[in-house]
Each structure stands twice: as C-alpha cells, then as structure tokens.
C-alpha atoms as one frame of an Amber mdcrd trajectory, in Angstrom:
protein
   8.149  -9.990 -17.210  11.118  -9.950 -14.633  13.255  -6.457 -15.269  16.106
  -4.277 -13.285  14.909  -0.972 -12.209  16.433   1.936 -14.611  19.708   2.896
 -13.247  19.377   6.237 -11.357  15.057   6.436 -10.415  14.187   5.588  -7.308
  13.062   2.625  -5.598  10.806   1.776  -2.529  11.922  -0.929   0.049   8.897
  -1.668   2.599  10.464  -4.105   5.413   7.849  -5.455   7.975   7.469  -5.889
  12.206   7.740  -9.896  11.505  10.743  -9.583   9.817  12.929  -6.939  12.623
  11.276  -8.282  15.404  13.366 -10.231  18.047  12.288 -13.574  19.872  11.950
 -11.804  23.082   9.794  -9.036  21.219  11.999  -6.080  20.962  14.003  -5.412
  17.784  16.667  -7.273  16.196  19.652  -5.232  15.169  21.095  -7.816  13.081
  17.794  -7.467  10.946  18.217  -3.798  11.138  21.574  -3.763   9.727  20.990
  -5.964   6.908  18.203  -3.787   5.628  20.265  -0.664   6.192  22.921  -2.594
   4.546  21.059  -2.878   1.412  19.548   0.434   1.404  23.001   1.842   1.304
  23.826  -0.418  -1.161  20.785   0.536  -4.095  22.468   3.897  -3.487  25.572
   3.547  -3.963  24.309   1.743  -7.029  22.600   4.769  -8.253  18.918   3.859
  -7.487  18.220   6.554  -4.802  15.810   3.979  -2.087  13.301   5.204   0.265
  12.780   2.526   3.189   9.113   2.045   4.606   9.421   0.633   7.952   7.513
  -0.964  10.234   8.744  -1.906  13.610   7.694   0.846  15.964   5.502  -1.552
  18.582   8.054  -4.152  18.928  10.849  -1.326  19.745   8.650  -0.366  22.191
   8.540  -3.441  24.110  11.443  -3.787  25.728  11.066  -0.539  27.690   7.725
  -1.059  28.733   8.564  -4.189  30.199   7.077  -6.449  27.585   7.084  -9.628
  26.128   4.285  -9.834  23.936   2.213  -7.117  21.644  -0.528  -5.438  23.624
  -3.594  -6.735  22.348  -5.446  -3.272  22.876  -5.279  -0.280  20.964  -3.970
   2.297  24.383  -1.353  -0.409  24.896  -0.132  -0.628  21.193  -0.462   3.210
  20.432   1.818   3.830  23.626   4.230   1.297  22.303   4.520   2.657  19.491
   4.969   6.271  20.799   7.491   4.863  23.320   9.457   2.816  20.288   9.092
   5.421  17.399  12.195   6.848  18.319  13.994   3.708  19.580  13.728   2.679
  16.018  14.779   5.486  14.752  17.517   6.515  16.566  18.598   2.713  15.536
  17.962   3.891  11.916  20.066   6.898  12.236  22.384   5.250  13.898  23.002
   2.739  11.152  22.716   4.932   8.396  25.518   7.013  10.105  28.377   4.820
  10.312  27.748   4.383   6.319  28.469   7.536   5.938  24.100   8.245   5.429
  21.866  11.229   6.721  18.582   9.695   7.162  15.311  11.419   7.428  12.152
  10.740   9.335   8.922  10.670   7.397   5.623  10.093   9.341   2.119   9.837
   7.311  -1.204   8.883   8.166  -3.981   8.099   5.915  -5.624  11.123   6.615
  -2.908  13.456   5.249  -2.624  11.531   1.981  -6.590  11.938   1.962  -5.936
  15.635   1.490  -4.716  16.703  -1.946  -2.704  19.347  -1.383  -0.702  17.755
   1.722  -0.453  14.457  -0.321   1.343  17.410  -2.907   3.339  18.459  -0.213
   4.712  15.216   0.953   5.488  14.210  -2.945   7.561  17.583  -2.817   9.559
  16.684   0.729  10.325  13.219  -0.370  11.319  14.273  -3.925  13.678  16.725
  -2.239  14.788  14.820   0.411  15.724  12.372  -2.207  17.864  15.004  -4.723
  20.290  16.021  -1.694  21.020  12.558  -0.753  18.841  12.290   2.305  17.251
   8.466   2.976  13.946   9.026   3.739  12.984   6.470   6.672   8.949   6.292
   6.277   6.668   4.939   9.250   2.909   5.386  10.086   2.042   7.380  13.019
   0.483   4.749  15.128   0.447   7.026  18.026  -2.114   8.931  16.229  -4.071
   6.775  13.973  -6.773   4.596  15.345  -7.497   2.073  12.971  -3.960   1.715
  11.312  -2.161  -0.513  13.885  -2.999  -4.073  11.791   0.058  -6.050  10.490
   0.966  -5.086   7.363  -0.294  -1.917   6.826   2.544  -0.351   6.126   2.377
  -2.225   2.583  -0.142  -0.315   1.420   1.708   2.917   2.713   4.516   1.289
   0.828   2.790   1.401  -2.296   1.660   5.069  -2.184   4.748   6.228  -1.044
   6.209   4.313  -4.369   3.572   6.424  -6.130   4.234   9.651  -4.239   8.448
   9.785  -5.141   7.477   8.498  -8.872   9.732   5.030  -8.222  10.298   2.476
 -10.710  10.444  -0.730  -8.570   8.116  -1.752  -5.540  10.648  -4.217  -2.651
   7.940  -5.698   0.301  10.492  -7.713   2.152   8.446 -10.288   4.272   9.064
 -13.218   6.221   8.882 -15.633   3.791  10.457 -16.349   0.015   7.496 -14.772
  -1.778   3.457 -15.023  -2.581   2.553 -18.941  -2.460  -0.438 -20.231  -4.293
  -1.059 -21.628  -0.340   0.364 -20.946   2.979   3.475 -23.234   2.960   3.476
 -23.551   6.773   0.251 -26.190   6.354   0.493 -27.508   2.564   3.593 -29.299
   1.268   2.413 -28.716  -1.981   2.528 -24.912  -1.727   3.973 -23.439  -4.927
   5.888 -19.812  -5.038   4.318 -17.723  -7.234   7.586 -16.408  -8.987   5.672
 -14.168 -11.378   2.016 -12.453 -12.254  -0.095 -10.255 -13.703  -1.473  -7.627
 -11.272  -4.995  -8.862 -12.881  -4.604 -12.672 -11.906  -7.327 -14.409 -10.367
  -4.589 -16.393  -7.895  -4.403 -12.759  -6.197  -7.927 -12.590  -5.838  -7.692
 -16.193  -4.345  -4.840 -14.972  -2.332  -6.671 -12.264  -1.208  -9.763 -14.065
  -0.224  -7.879 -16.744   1.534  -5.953 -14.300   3.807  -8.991 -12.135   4.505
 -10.869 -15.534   5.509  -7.674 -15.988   7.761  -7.026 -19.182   6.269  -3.682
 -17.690   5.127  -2.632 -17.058   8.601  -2.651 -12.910   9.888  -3.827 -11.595
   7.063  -0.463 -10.239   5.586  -0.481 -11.599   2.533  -4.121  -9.369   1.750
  -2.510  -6.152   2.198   0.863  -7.113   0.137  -1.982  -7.971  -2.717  -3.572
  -4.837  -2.501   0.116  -3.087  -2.259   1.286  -4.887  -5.461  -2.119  -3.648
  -7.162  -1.964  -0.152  -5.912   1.703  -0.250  -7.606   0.212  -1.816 -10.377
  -2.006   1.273 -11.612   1.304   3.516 -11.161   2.954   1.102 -13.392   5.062
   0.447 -10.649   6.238  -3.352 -10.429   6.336  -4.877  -7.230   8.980  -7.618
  -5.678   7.680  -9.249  -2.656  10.609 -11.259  -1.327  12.651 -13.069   1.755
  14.027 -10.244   4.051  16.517 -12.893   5.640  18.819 -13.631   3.111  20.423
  -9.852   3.193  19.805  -9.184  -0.273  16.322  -9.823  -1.477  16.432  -5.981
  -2.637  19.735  -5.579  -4.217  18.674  -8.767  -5.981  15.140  -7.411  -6.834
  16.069  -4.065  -8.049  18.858  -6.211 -10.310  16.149  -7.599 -12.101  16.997
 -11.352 -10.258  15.283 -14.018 -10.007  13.950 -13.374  -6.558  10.568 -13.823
  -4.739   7.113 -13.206  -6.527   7.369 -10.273  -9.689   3.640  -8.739 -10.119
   3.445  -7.230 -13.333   1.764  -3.574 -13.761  -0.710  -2.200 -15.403   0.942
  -0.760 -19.133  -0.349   2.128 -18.368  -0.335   4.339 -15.124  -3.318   6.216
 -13.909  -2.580  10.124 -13.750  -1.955  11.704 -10.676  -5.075  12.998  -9.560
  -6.684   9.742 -10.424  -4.061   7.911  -8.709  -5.162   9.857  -5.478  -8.569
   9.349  -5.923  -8.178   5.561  -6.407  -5.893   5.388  -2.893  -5.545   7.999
  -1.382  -8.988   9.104  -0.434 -10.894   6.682   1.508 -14.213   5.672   0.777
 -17.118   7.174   2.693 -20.220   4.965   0.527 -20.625   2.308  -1.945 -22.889
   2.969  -4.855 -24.297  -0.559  -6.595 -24.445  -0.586 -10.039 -26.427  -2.990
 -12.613 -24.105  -4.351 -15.414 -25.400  -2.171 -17.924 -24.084   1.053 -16.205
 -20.994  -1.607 -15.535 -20.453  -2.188 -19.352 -20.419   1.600 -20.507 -17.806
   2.323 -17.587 -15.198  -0.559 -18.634 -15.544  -0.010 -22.213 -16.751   3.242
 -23.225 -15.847   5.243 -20.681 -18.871   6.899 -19.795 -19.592   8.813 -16.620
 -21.933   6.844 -14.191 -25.681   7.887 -14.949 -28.167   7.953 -11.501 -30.308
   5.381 -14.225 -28.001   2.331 -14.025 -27.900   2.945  -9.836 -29.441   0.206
  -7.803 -28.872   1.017  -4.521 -26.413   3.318  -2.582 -24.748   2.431   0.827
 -23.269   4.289   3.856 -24.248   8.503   4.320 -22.093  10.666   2.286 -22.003
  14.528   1.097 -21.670  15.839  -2.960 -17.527  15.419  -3.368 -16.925  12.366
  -1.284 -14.941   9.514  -2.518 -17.308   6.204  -2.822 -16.373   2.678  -4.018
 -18.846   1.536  -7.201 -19.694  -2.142  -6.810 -21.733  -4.906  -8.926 -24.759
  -6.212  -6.884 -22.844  -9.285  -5.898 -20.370  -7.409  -4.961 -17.425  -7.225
  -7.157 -15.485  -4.110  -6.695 -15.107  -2.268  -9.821 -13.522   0.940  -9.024
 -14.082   3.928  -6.893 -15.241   7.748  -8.005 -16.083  11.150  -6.186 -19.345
  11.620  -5.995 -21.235  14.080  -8.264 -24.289  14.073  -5.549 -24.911  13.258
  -1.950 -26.345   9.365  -1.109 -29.507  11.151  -0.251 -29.871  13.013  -3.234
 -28.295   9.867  -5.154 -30.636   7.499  -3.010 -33.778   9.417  -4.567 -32.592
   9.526  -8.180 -31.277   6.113  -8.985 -32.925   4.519 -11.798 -34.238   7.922
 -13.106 -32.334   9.920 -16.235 -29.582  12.454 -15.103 -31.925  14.852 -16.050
 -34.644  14.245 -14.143 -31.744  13.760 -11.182 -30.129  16.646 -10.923 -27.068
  15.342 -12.306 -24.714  12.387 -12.791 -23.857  10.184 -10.159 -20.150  10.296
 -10.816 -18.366  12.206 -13.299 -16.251  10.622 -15.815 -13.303  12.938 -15.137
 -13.780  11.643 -11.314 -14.320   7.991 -12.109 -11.101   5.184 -11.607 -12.370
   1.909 -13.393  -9.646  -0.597 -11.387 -10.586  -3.872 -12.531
C-alpha cells in the first residue's frame, strides 16, 4: 500500500493543539520549530506543503493570564482571537529565518459550504503555492460557534488536501499512529500500520472515540479526515509529531505511523463538495431496496423507496441518506423540500412531483 508522494505535487501537513501545546498551556516553540523545520524541508525537497494548524487557544493563554482552556465558548473564542496572531507571528517568524514567506489562510465551514468561495479559496491556495508562498491554514474560531472541538482542524485538513489537489494527507498527532485500542489503558494495543479507508477497525475506531472510550474524541475526526482524503484519492499518514520527522518520513513513502489507503478512484469536484463541503440540513431514511439500486446501479433516489425524512429543509439543500438502522450511506442535494418529500415518500416520482435526489446530485460513500 505504503508509497512516496510524486516528487513536485503538493502535500498537506495538519499538526494539532496537543501536540504545540506547552505544560503551562501556552505554546511550545520547540514544537513549533520542528514542524516548521519539516515544512521547509518537503520544500526544499520539491513537494510544495501547506501546514494546517491548530494551536490558536493555547497561544492565547498566556496573555490572558491562563493556565488551563476555558471551558466556555466566550472564553475560548477570545483566546483564540487573542492567540491567532501570537501563533502566527511565531509562524512567520520561523518561516523567516529559513529564508520562507508564509501566508495566512483562515476558513470556516461556512465558506467551503459556498461553491463559488470554496472555488475561490482552491484558486488562492493554488497560487499561493506556484510563487513559493507556505500557506499557514487555521479555522477562525473567533467566528465559528460550533468549530472549537479538538481536532477539528483534521477534517479542515482533509478538504484543504482536496482544495490544492495534494497527493499525500500528514495528521501529526500525539501519539505513533491509529491503535486498534487506546494504548494509554490496554497493553495489548496494536498500531494499525496500514488500512483500507473501507475497514471495519475505522468504524470501530470511530465508534469507540465517539463513545469516549478512546479518550477526547480525536481519533473520530482523524477517521473521518483519512476518509474524506480517501474519496479524493488522497492517502493519509497519521503519525508521531515528536520525533521531528514523521512528515519528511511520510511523504518518503517510510514506514511511519498508520497508511489509510484511498479510494482508486476520486470523486469529481463538485461531488467532492457536495460530500464535505456542504453540511447537512436533513436525513432522508431509505429501505434497502432504494439502498441496492443506489450502490449498484446507480440510480437516482425515487420518493417510493423513502421511509421517513428527518430535520426541515428547502428544494437544494444538502441531506445525509441513511438505512433505517442507521447506517450512513452517503449524502445528496435534495430534489424537493422535507415537506414536499415528507408527503410523497412511498409514492412513484410521478405521482411526487419529482425525485427525491437526483443521480447527478447523489455521493454513494460507503
């Protein structure tokens, strides 16, 4: 599975709070200069490398006086705003004395929810990339209001990785890779040194972590990351961040961390952006005959094999499809509105006024 990244795309390097975060709470420079370190390093190698960071609350700290994270979202949205630029000047500051411009890059969801802004930022980081500039990415957390949970950013990661078209995924974390359990409470925990993106141990992983029994719930959103990845056929490396060159190591094709093997076959664009970069506004239930004609034929989804539709949503809003126990199976725009979709399911498109969701605006993703 394990492969270098072709020499001269670009690669994404996503490094987390845990892992530049000091024991009093503020920042650790020695963290920050490894990971500059290395980014300066895949370019001199001739992979151009775009660095997602996290990292903004714990810069913050220090000035307001603080030892631990606020626990409310006022108190971590002014940390942030207050270290933002701490870590960035810290950044710049870095990337200067090797010779670097860097470049700040703030997203939200909400922009990448919009198609032509989500065009726009693929054109600013493609550019920003062709003269030489390192784009440093962060989340606005000063701004978003559900966006401040650890390891967020991953997901950001993996869109970003999408966005700039990047042939190698890097989520440096605070540990040596995905484990099969959290290491911290079984001796037997095993490092997952490579998968498929469609492994059940991911699911597992992911269920585990959401339950908490993984600890803070990291290890969900580097699972989703590696699967967004996945369906840009975009391989992802999660790895240590302490050893000071998990990512030169990665993007060498080492033997390093956990490999997740991607889909053969990316998604286009457009689908790609449905899949993650809208966010759902519904869930529409679907029986397994309407499930069957998705996965293998291809079919759009028909208003007959609907059995129930959640949440309130208008004609053109993106909705998650789900089996009644459940499962996700992919997401879709929707071809009418819940009421109108509410009314009509189990009854012939005909008869409905339509199809649920178009085939052109359907993403089957597992």
């Amino acid at each position: 599975m394990r492969r270098a990244a072709t020499p001269g795309s670009p690669v994404v390097v996503k490094i987390g709070s845990s892992s530049l975060a000091s024991a009093s709470g503020g920042l650790d420079l020695e963290s920050i200069q490894r990971i500059v370190d290395q980014i300066d390093r895949l370019w001199e190698g001739g992979n151009p490398a775009v660095l997602v960071t996290s990292g903004a609350v714990a810069a913050g700290l220090s000035s307001l006086g603080l030892i631990e994270r606020p626990e409310d979202l006022p108190g971590l949205q002014v940390a942030a705003a207050v270290g933002q630029g701490r870590l960035m000047e810290r950044y710049f500051t870095e990337f200067r004395e090797r010779g670097r411009v860097a470049g700040q890059v703030l997203l939200t969801r909400d922009v990448l929810a919009r198609r032509e802004q989500y065009l726009h930022a693929r054109e600013a980081l493609e550019h920003m990339l062709s003269i030489g500039v390192v784009p440093v990415v962060n989340e606005n957390d000063t701004v978003v209001v559900d966006e401040l949970k650890f390891g967020d950013n991953d997901r950001l990661a993996a869109i970003v990785s999408h966005l700039v078209g990047a042939d190698m995924l890097v989520i440096l974390t605070d540990t040596s890779g995905l484990y099969s359990e959290d290491p911290r409470l079984a001796d037997d925990a095993e490092l997952l040194t490579a998968v498929r993106h469609t492994d059940g141990i991911l699911d597992e992983l992911w269920r585990q972590s959401r339950a908490g029994a993984l600890g803070s719930g990291g290890v969900a959103t580097k699972v989703v990351a590696a699967r967004m990845a996945a369906w840009s056929g975009i391989p992802t490396v999660v790895t240590d961040s302490s050893s000071g060159d998990g990512a030169i190591r990665a993007v060498a094709g080492e033997e390093t961390g956990t490999w997740v093997e991607p889909h053969k076959e990316a998604l286009t664009a457009r689908k790609l952006w449905i899949a993650f970069g809208l966010p759902a506004e519904g869930v529409v239930v679907i029986d397994d005959g309407a499930a069957s004609a998705l996965r293998s034929r291809g079919n759009s989804l028909l208003p007959v094999g609907v059995l129930s539709v959640e949440g309130s949503f208008l004609q053109g809003s993106s909705v998650e499809i789900r089996l009644k126990d459940g499962f996700f199976l992919g997401k879709g725009i929707a071809g009418l509105s819940s009421s109108d979709l509410s009314a009509a399911r189990g009854r012939h498109s005909s008869e409905a006024g339509g199809v649920a969701i178009h085939r052109d605006d359907l993403v089957i993703l597992r």
